[in-house]
TORTITOR-670073 format. One record per residue (C-alpha): residue in one letter; y negated, z negated, x negated. Coordinates in nm, 4 decimals, decimal comma. Each point is the difference from the previous one (the first is absolute). Example, Ala and Ser with C-alpha at 12.3 -4.5 7.8 and 13.67 -1.06 7.14 Angstrom:
! TORTITOR-670073
 rest        y        z        x
    a   0,4500  -0,7800  -1,2300
    s  -0,3440   0,0660  -0,1370
//
This chain:
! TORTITOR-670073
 rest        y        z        x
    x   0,0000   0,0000   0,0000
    x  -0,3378   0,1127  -0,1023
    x  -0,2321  -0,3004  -0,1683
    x  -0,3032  -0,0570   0,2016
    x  -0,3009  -0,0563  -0,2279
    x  -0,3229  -0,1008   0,0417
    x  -0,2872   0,1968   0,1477
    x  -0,4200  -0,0372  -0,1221
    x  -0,2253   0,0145   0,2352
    x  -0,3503   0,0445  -0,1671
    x  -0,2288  -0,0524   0,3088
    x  -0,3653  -0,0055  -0,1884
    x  -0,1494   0,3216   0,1525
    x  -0,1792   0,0529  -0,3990
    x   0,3072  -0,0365  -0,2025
    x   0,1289   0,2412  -0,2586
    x   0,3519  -0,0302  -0,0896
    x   0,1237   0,1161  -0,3392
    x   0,2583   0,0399  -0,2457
    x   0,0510  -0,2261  -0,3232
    x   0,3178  -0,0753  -0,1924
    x   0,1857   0,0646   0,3030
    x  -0,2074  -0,2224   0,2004
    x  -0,1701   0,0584   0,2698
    x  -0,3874  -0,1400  -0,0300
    x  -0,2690  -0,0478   0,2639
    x  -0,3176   0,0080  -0,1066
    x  -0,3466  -0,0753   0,2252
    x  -0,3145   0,0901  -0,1510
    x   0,1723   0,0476  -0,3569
    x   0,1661  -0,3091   0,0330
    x   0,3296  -0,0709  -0,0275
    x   0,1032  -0,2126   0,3093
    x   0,3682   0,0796   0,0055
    x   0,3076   0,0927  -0,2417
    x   0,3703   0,0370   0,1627
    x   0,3151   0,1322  -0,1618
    x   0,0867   0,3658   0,1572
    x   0,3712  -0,0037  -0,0197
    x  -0,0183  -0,2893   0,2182
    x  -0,1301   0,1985   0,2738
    x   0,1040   0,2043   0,2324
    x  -0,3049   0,0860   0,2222
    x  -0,4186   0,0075  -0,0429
    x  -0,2226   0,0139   0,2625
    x  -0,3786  -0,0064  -0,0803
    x  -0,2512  -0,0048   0,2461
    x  -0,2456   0,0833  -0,2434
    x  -0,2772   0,3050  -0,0129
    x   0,0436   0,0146  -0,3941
    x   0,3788   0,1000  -0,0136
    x   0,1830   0,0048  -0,3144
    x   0,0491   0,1517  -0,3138
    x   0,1780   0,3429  -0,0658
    x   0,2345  -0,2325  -0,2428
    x   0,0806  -0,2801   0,2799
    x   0,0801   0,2834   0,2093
    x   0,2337   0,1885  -0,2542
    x   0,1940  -0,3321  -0,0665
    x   0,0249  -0,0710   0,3566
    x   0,1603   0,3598   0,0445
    x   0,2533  -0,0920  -0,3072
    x   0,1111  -0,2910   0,1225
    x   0,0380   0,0443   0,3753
    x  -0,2933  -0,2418   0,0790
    x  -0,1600   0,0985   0,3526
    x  -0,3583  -0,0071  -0,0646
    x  -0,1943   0,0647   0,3207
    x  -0,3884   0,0829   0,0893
    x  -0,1305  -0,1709   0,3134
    x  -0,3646  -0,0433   0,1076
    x  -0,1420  -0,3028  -0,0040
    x   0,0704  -0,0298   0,3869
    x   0,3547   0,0554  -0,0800
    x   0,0547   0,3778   0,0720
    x   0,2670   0,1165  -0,2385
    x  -0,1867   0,3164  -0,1816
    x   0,2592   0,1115  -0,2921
    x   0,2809  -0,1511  -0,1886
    x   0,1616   0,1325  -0,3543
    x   0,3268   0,2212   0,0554
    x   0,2413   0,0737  -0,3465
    x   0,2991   0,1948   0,0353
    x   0,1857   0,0540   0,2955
    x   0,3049  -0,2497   0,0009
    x   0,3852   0,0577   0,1458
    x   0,1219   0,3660  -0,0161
    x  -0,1006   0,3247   0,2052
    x   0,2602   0,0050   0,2352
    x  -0,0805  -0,3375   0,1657
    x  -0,3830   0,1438   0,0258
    x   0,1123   0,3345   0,1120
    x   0,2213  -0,1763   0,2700
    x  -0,3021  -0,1985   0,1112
    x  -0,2241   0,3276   0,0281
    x   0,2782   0,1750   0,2111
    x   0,0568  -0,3207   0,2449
    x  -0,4049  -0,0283  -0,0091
    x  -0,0727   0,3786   0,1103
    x   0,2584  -0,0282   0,2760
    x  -0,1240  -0,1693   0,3405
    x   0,3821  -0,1543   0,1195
    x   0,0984  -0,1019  -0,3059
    x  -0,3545  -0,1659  -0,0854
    x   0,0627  -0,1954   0,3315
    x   0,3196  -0,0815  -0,0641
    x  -0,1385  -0,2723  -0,3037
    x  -0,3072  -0,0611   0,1451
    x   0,1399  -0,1703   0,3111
    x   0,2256  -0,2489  -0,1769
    x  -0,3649  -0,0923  -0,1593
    x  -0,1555  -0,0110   0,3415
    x   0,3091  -0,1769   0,1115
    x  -0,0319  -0,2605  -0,2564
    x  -0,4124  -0,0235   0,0441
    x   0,0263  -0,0714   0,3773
    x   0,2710  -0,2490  -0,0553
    x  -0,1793  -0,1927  -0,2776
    x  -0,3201  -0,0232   0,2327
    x   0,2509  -0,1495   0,2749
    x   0,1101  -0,2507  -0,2178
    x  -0,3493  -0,1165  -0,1186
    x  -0,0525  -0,0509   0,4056
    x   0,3126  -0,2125  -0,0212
    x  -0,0944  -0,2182  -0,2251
    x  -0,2716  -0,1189   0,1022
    x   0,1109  -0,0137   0,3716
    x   0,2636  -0,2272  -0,2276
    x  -0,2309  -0,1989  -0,1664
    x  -0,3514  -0,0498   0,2066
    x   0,1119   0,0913   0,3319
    x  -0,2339  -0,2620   0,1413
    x  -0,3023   0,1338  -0,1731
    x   0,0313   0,3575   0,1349
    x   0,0327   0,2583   0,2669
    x   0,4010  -0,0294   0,0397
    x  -0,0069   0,2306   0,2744
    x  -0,1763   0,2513  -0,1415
    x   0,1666   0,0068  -0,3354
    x   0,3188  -0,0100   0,1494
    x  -0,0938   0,2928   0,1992
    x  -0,0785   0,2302  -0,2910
    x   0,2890  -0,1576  -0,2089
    x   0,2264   0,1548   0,2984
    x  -0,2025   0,2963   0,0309
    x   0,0509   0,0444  -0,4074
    x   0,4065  -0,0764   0,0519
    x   0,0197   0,2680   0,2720
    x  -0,1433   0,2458  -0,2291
    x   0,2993  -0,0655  -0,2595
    x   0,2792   0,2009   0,1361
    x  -0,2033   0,3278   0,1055
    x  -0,1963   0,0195  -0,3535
    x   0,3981   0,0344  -0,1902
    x   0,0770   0,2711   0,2288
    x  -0,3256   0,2252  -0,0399
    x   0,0047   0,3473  -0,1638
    x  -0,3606   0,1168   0,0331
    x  -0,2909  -0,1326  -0,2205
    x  -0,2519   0,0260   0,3129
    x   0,1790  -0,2083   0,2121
    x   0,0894  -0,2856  -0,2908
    x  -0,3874  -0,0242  -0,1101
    x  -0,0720  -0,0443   0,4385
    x   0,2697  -0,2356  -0,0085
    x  -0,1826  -0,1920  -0,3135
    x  -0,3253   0,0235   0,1098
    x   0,0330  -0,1531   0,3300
    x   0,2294  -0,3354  -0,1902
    x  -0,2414  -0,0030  -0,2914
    x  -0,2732  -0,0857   0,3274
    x   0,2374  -0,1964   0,1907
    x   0,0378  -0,2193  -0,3425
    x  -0,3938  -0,0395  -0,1068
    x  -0,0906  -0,0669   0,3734
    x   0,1308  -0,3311  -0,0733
    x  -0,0779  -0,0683  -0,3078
    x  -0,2897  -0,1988   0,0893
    x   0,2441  -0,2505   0,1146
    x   0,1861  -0,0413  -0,3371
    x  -0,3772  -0,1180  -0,1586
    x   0,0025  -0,3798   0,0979
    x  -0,2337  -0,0909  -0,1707
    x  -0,3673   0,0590  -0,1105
    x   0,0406   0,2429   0,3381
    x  -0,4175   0,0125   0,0275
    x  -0,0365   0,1172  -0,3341
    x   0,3315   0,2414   0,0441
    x   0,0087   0,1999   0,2806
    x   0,1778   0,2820   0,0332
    x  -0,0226   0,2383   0,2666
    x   0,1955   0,2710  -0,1243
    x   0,0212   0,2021  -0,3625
    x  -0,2819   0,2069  -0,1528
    x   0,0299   0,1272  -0,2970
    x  -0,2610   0,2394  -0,2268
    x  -0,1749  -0,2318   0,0389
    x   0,1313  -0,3343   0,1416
    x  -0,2015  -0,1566   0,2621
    x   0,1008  -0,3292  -0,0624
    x   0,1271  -0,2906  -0,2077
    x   0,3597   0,0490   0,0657
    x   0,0001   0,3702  -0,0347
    x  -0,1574   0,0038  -0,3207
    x   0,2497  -0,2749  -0,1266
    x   0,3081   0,2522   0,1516
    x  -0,1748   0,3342  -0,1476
    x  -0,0037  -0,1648  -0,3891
    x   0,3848  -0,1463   0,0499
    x   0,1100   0,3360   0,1514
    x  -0,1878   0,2039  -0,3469
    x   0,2031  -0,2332  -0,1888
    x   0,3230   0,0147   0,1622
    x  -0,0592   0,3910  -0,0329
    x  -0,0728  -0,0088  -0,3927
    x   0,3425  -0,2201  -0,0188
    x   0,2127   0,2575   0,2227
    x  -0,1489   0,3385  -0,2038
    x   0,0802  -0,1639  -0,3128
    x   0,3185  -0,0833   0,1472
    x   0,0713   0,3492   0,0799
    x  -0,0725   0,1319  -0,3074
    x   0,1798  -0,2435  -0,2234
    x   0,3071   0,1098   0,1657
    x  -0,0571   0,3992  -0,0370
    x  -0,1223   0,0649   0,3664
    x  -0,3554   0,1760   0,0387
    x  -0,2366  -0,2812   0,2054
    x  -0,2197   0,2861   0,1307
    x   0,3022   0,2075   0,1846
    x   0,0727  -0,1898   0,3034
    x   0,2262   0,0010   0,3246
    x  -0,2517  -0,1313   0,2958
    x  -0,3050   0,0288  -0,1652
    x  -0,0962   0,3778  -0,0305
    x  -0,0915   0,1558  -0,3622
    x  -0,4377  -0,0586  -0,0182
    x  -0,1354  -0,0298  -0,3670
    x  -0,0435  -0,2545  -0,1645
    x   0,2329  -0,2213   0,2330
    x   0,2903  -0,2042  -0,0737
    x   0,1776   0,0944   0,2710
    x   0,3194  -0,0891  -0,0688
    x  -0,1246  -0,3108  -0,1214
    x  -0,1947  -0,0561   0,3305
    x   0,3847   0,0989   0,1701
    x   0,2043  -0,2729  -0,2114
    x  -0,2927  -0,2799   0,0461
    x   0,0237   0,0184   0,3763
    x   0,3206  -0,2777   0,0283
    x  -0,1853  -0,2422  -0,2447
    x  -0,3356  -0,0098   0,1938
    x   0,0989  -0,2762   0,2224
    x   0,2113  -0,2104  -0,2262
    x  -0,2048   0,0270  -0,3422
    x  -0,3805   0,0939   0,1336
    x  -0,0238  -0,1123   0,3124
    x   0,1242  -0,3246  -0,1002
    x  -0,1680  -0,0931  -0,2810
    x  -0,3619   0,0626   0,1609
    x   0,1131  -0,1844   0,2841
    x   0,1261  -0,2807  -0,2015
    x  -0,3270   0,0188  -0,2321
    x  -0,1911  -0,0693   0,3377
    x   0,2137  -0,2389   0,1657
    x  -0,0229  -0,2472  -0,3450
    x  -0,3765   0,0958  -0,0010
    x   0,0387   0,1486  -0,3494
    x  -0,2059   0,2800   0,1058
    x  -0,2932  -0,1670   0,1876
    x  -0,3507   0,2464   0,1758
    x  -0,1484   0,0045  -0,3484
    x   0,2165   0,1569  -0,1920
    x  -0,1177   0,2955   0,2556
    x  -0,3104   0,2195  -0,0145
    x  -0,1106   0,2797   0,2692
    x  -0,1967   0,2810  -0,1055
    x  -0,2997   0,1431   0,1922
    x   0,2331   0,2330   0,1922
    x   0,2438  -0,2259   0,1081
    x   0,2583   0,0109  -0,2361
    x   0,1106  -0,3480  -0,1628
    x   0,1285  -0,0458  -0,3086
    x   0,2316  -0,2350  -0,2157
    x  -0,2635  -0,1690  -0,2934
    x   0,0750  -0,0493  -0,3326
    x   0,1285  -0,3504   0,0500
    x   0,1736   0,0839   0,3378
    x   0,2017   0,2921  -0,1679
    x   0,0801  -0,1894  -0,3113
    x   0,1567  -0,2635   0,2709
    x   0,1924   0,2931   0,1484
    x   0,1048   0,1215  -0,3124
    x   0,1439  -0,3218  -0,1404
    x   0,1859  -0,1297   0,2981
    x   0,1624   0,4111   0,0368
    x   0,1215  -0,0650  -0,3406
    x   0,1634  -0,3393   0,0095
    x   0,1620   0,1728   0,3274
    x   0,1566   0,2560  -0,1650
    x   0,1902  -0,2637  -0,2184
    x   0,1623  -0,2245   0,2476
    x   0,3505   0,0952   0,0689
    x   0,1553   0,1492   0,3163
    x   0,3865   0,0812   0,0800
    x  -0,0079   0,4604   0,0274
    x   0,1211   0,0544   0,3432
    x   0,1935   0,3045  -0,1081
    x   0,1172  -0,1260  -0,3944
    x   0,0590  -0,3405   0,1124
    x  -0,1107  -0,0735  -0,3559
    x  -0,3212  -0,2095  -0,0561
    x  -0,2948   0,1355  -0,1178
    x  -0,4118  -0,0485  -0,0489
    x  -0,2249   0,0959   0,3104
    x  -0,1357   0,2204  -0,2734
    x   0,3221   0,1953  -0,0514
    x   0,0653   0,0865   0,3124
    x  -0,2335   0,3636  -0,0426
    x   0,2162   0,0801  -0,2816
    x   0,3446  -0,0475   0,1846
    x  -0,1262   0,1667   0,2967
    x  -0,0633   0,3096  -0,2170
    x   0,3002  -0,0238  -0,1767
    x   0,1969  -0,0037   0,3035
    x  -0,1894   0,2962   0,1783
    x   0,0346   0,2122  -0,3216
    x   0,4095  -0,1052   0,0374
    x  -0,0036   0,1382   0,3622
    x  -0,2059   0,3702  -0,1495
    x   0,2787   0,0259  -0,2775
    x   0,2806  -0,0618   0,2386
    x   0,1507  -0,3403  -0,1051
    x  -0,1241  -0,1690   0,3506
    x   0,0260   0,1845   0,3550
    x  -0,3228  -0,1799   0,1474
    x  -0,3199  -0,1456  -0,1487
    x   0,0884  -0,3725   0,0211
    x  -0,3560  -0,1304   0,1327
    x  -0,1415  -0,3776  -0,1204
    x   0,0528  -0,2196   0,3158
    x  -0,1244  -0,3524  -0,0127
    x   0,0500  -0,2590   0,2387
//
């Protein structure tokens, strides 16, 4: 099994990251603020407007390190690509099962499969936990709306009717959402998701976990010879991840949605780590992302049970063994995608 190693965020919007001794250094204003070891990475993300040096980014490249752009609102711009890894074949596979409709749905429903059942079971639990602090009925009502939708998603063929099917759960799920945030619920209302740009506090919080949980499931993809930008549901567009955006739709609930709901619920994110621009849009602040980023870090190292390997593993693995197991299924060795389902 594949080590997991540690990521560096670099979240000061005037930093310049480059390369000494095979170290990576941060400096600010000439100033060295920073020094960390690159082997023991295995991902950069800088939020920074300086970027890096050509040398950083050629060292990256040799030794597999992810290093990814993003603005300093936390829209992913560019990230360094090296050689292709795996073989042809698996890639070639993956373009022929990409260009064709059926087959395309035939994996992406087992994802939708596994992203409406993961939602469900984040309804469950807290109907398990703090039934007497929400809307039972009305969880338990989309909960069986989301079960119902189970059984007709595994038997769809066409890529139209599966993104319907999707769209109507994925409103079905964030119509209650609201009820899951029991505390701070002033501060953290949520009234349905905007994105480009978030409207509010809790969609801001879910649009930065969901950029993350995309850099982790590209880099993911590629580790493991697949191409992140060919993907099943999510049609071909430059410049998109789309297969990426495909394999992160089971670990939305259970790794993003969670964490920013558990970040509110203990108050670790509180209104002023939040800022709203003149148009409306509200943003994460240096001290509320830096919050994010920590506690989506520690997450990825606590250890779960795989559903599928029965083998425990990090939180932070589980990107990496989904890949793995959807580029078995494209060469052959598995008949279905296995999706990630959490309970």
């Amino acid at each position: 099994m594949r080590k997991l190693l540690n990521t560096l965020f670099v979240t000061s919007e005037d930093a310049y990251l480059a390369l000494e001794n095979e170290n990576v250094v941060i400096y600010r204003d000439s100033e060295k603020v920073g020094q960390y070891p690159l082997q023991v990475l295995e991902s950069i993300l800088t939020f920074s407007y300086k970027g890096a040096s050509p040398a950083l980014m050629g060292a990256c490249v040799q030794h597999g390190v992810h290093l990814t752009f993003l603005t300093p609102n936390g829209r992913m711009l560019a990230w360094t690509a090296g050689l292709s890894q795996g073989n042809i074949l698996l890639r070639k596979e993956q373009y022929r099962v990409s260009d064709h409709p059926q087959r395309s749905c035939l994996v992406a429903r087992n994802m939708i499969f596994g992203k409406v059942y993961n939602g469900r079971w984040v309804l469950e639990r807290t109907l398990r936990d703090h039934a007497l602090r929400v809307d039972a009925p009305q969880l338990r009502e989309a909960s069986a709306y989301l079960q119902a939708q189970l059984k007709p998603i595994l038997a769809m063929e066409d890529l139209d009717s599966l993104r319907g099917v999707e769209g109507k759960a994925s409103a079905s799920y964030f119509g209650v959402l609201d009820e899951l945030i029991l505390n701070q619920k002033e501060d953290f209302k949520f009234t349905g998701r905007s994105r480009r740009p978030p409207l509010d506090r809790v969609n801001a919080a879910l649009s930065m976990a969901y950029t993350l949980l995309t850099h982790d499931c590209a880099a993911a993809l590629e580790s493991v010879g697949l191409d992140a930008y060919a993907g099943f549901m999510h049609r071909d567009r430059p410049g998109r991840t789309s297969l990426a955006l495909d394999l992160m739709e089971e670990l939305r609930a259970p790794l993003a949605d969670r964490l920013v709901l558990t970040l509110v619920n203990t108050r670790a994110l509180q209104k002023q780590h939040f800022r709203t621009q003149s148009g409306g849009a509200v943003l994460l602040t240096d001290e509320g992302r830096k919050v994010l980023l920590t506690a989506w870090q520690t997450h990825k190292k606590e250890e779960i049970t795989h559903p599928y390997l029965k083998e425990k593993l990090m939180w932070g693995l589980v990107p990496y063994v989904q890949a793995l197991l959807l580029a078995r299924h494209l060469r052959g060795d598995l008949e279905e995608y296995p999706p990630f389902l959490w309970k």
